[in-house]
Structure formats: structure tokens, C-alpha cells
N, C-alpha and C positions, 0 to 999 in steps of 0.2 A: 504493500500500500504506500509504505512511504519516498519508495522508488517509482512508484507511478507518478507522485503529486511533485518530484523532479524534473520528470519530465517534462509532467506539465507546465510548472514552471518553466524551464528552459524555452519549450516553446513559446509562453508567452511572453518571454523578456527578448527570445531571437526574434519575434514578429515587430515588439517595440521597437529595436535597435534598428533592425530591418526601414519600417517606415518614418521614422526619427531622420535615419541620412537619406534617403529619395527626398524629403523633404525640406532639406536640405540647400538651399541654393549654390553653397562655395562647394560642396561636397559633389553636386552635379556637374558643376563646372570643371572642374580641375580632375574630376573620375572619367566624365565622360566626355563634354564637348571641347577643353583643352586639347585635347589627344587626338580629338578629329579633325581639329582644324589644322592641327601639324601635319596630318594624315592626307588632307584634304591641300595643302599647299604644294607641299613634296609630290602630291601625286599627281599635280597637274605642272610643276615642274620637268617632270621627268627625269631624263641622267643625261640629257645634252653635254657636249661638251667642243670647246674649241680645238681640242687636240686629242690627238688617239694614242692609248696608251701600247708600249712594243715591248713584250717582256725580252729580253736578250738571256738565251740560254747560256749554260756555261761552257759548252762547247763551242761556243762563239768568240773568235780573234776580235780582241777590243783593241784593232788597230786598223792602217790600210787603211785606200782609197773611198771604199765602200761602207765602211763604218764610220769613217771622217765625215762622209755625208751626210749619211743616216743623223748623225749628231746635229748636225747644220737644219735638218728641216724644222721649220717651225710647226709643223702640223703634228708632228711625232714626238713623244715622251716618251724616250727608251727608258727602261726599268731595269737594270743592275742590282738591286741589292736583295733580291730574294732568290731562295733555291729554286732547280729544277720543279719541284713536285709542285712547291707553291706556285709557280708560275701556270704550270699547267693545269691547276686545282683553278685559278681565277681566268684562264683560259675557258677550259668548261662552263665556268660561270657567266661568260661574256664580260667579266671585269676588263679583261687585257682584250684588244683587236686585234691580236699576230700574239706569235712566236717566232723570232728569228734566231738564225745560227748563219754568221759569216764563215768560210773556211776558203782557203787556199793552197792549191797545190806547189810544193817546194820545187816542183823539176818542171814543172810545164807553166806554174804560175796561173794556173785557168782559176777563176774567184767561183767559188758556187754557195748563193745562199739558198740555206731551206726554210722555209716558211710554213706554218701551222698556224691556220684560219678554224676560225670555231663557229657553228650554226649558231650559237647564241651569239654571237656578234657581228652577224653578217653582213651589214654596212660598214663597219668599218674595219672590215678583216678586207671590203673590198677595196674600201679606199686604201688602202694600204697594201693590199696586193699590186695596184693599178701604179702605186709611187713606186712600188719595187721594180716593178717591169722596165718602169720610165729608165730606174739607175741603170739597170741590165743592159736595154737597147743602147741607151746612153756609151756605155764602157763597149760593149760592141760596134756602135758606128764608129767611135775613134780608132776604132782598130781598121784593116784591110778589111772590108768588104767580103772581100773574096775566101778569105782566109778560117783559120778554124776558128768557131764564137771562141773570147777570152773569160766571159764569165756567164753564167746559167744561172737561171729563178725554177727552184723546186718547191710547188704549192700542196701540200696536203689539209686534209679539211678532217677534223675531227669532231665528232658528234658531240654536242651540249645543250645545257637549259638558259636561256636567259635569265639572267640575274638582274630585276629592277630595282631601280632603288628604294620601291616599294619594301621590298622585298629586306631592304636593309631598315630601314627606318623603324616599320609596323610595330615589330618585338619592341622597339627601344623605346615605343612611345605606348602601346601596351602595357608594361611593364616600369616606366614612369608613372600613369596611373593608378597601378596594383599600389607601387610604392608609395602613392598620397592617401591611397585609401587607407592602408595599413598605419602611415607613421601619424598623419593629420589629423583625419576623421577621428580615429579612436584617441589621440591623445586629447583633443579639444571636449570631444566627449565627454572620456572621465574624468577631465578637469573640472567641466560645469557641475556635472555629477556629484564630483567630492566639495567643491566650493558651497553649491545646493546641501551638504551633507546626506546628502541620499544615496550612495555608497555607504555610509555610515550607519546609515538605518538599515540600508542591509545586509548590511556587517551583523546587526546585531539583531536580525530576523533568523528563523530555522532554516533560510533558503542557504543553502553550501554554497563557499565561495566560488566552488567551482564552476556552480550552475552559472554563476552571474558573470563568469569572465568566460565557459563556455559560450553564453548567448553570446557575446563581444564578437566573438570569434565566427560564428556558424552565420552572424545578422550580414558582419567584413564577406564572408565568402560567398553568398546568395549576391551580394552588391557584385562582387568582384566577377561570377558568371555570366551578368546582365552586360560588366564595361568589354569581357570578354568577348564575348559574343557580337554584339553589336561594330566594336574594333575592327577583328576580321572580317565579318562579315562587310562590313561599307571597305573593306581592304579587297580583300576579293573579288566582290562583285561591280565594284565599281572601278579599279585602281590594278587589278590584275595579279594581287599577292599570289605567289604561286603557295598552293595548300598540295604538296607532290599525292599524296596518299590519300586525298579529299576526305572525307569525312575521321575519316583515321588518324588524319592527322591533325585536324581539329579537335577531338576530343585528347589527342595527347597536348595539345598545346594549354586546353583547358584546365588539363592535371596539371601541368607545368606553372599555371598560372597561381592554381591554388596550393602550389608548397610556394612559390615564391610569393603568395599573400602572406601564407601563415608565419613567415622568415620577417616579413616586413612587419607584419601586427608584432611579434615580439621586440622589433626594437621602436614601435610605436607605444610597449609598454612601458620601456626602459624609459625613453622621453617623457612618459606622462608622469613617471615617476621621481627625475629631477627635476621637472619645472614646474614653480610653484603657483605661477600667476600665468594667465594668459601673454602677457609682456616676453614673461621667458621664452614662451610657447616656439613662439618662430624664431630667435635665436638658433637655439638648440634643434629646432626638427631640420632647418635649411643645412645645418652643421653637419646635420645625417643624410638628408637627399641628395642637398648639391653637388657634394664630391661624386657620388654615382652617376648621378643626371649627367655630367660633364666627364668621366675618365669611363664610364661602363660600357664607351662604344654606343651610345644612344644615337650620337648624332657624328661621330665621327671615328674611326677604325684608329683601334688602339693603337694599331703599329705607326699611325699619325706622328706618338707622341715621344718624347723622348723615353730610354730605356729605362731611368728610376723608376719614373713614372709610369711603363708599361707593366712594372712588376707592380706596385701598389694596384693598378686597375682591376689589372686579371686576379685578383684576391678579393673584389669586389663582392657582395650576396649578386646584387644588381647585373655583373657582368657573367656571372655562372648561368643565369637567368638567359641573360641575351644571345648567350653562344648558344644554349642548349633549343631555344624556341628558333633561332634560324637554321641549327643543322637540324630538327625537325620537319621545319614545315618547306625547308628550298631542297635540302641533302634527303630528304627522305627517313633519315636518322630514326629506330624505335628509340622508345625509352630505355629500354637496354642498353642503345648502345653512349647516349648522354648517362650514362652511371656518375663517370666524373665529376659532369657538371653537377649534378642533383647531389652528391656526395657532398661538394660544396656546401651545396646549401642548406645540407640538412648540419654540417658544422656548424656554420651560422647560425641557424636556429637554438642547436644545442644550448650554445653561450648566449646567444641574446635570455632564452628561455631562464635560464639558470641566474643570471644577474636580474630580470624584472621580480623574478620569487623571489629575492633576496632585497631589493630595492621597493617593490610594490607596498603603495600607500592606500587606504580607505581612507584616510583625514588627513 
């Protein structure tokens, strides 16, 4: 009996909690239509760009005629500092338009580049096939005519998915959201709550504490399925987010989304637990999001930044989150195989968890 009237309870404190933040206006704002409009800019931006990116393999002479070039056009951004694999991994993707390899022969001096073009990048694996051609005919008409060609264009074409920018953005501003629902909503929450002393009162009510920071938790995750959903969905069907595994992969992105809420609601408990007045409130929570918002790869690729800095990122809750929902929904990725990422965050959780029970305030 007294496990039923639990229950009961629970439900009807997750229903309050529940319609408490719908109703909400900053909690609407900043959960759902913040996110869209990020969603909704970048996607009508697209990934234009004035130059085309050239990965240079490593088997590539970074020297000579023909790479002296190559350097000189302004339409081409040769790429140098990633490995083979990576290169070929953002080839696939339609990141990079080519792959090239200069080589030349020591006895005969005949120049031959090979080139690897990718379906996902098909305009500009052209345009770049079309400048390559140019150097080739180019270094051949200086020579005899008549004579044997001095250097060759070898083009192969490697099967890929297009990689939009959509496609990068989505997860980071999804999961920007999770993260206000988690740190903001509930900390403003139970600060009204304990300032109101009504925490207090049911503190000192039969209802278990557990019940009453369970509803906390169960009211965040019914929120957090509605920004889910709706997210991809206007990503998708409007904007072309690639879902590889369509509904498969939606539903794991949804699981992904509720451990990275329940990782964020615990350091939204930690916050509501050092700040004592609303005044603190957004010191202390920007203190927790911003560095995410900004190093998690949300809006710009780690390897951007410099190398301390890439190590502090990739230790992030926020960026185990972001790798794990784009190798999902573009790589095809099960949750098996983000183990890593999710391992992550269930660290995080651990320790946020364990300092809020130790730190956590009713008064």
C-alpha cells in the first residue's frame, strides 16, 4: 500500500514538474525554439564555400612543379596535417573534394598524379578534377607535341555519403538544449522551491526524498523527448539531417539524449546547490555550459582549436554526447559501438551524482 501511494505521488509531482516548465516561457525558449533557429539558419546556409578543400596524401612529393602550383591556386586549400585514414574518412564524408598524390619518376621524370573524387562531393571533386586536367594538359603542351605525354591525371571515384552541415550542427545544438534543460530549468526550479520553503515542507512530509527529486528527473526527460523529437524531426525533414538507419537511428539518438539529460540534470543539481540566490544562479550555470557550448565541437570541430585545448574538450560530458549522436545518426554507429562515448558519460554522471548527494540543500 505504501509503495503504491509512491507512486502515486511520483506521478503526480512528475505531471506538476512536467507542466510547470511547458509553461514556462524562458524554459520554451532556450529548450526548444533557441535551437531551431540555429537549426533553421545553418540550414539555409548550407556549406558553400569559396575554396575547395584537397587532402594531400602522404604518399604525395610536397615538392616540384606541380605541387608548387597546386599551392599557388587560390580556389584550393591543400590539407597537410592529417593522416591517410583521416583524410579518406572526410573524403567519404564529402568534407575534402579530392584526394591527391603527386609522384614522379626518377629515370624518365614522367609526373603522375592520382586523384580520388568522392560521390558525396561531386561538384567539387569536379571542379577540381577539371583544374587538375588544366595543370596536366598545361605541362604537356610545353613539352613536344609529338612526343611521349610528361605527366598523367589518374581519376578514381570512391563511393560516399554526403556530409551536410546539417549534419554537423543538429547534435550540437540538440544537445545544447538537453544541457539548459538539465542545468537551468531545474536549478531555477528548486531554487524558487526552497526560497518558497516548499522543499522544506516536503522535506518534512512522508513523501521520500527520492520521490520528489525522482519527479525532477522523469518531468526533465518527458521535456527532453518533446525538444528531441521535434529537433530532428524539423532537421530531417526539412534540412536533410541524414538519420542512416531511419527510425533506428532515431530512437538511439533519443536514448543518447536521455543519459546525456540525466549527466546534465546532475550537474544542474550541483549548481542549484551552490547558488544561493537567483543573482548566483547564472554566474555559476554559464560557468558550467559555456565552456561546453564553445570547446564541445557544437559549432566548430575540435581539431579547430589549439592542442591544450583539444585535450580539455574531448573530456567534455557535452562533447562524448556530440561524437556519439553524429557517429550514430551520419556513420551509422549502434550503441555498441559509441560504448566509449557513453562510458564517458556515465563517468560524469557518476561524480556529478555523488557531489549533488553530498552538497544537496532543502533550505
Amino acid at each position: 500500500m505504501k509503495k503504491q501511494n509512491n507512486i502515486k505521488k511520483l506521478i503526480s509531482l512528475t505531471k506538476y514538474n512536467f507542466l510547470s516548465t511547458m509553461r514556462n516561457p524562458s524554459a520554451l525558449f532556450f529548450g526548444f525554439l533557441f535551437p531551431l533557429i540555429f537549426i533553421l539558419v545553418f540550414g539555409l546556409l548550407g556549406q558553400s564555400s569559396g575554396k575547395y578543400e584537397v587532402g594531400v596524401l602522404s604518399s604525395s612529393q610536397k615538392s616540384g612543379s606541380v605541387y608548387e602550383t597546386l599551392t599557388k591556386i587560390e580556389a584550393l586549400q591543400l590539407i597537410t596535417d592529417k593522416n591517410d585514414d583521416e583524410l579518406k574518412d572526410a573524403l567519404k564524408k564529402g568534407q575534402l573534394a579530392v584526394l591527391v598524390s603527386v609522384s614522379q619518376n626518377a629515370e624518365t621524370q614522367k609526373v603522375t598524379i592520382d586523384l580520388q573524387t568522392s560521390s558525396a562531393s561531386p561538384q567539387g571533386g569536379a571542379i577540381v578534377s577539371n583544374i587538375l586536367e588544366n595543370i596536366t594538359n598545361s605541362i604537356n603542351g610545353q613539352a613536344n607535341p609529338n612526343a611521349v605525354k610528361v605527366a598523367s591525371l589518374n581519376i578514381v571515384n570512391v563511393e560516399g555519403r554526403r556530409y551536410n552541415q546539417i549534419d554537423f550542427i543538429l547534435p550540437g545544438q540538440l544537445n545544447f538544449s538537453l544541457l539548459t534543460t538539465g542545468v537551468f530549468t531545474i536549478t531555477f526550479s528548486l531554487l524558487t522551491l526552497r526560497k518558497m520553503l516548499v522543499l522544506k515542507r516536503m522535506y518534512a512530509t512522508p513523501t521520500p526524498k527520492g520521490v520528489i527529486l525522482m519527479s525532477k528527473v522523469l518531468s526533465s526527460m518527458m521535456v527532453a523527448l518533446l525538444q528531441a523529437s521535434l529537433i530532428i524531426a524539423v532537421g530531417h525533414f526539412a534540412f536533410g539531417f541524414t538519420l542512416v538507419n531511419g527510425l533506428l537511428t532515431y530512437l538511439s539518438m533519443l536514448f543518447l539524449a536521455l543519459i546525456g539529460l540525466i549527466v546534465f540534470l546532475g550537474l544542474g543539481l550541483v549548481v542549484s546547490s551552490l547558488a544561493d540566490s537567483e543573482d548566483a544562479v547564472s554566474p555559476i550555470a554559464n560557468l558550467v555550459t559555456l565552456p561546453q557550448l564553445i570547446l564541445s565541437g557544437a559549432f566548430f570541430p575540435i581539431d579547430a582549436f589549439p592542442d591544450f585545448l583539444q585535450t580539455i574538450a574531448r573530456l567534455l560530458p557535452m562533447t562524448f554526447l556530440n561524437d556519439a549522436m553524429r557517429s550514430v545518426a551520419f556513420e551509422g554507429a549502434s550503441l555498441i559501438d559509441v560504448w566509449p562515448k557513453m562510458l564517458g558519460l556515465a563517468v560524469w554522471g557518476i561524480i556529478t551524482y555523488v557531489v549533488a548527494v553530498r552538497i544537496f540543500k532543502w533550505e
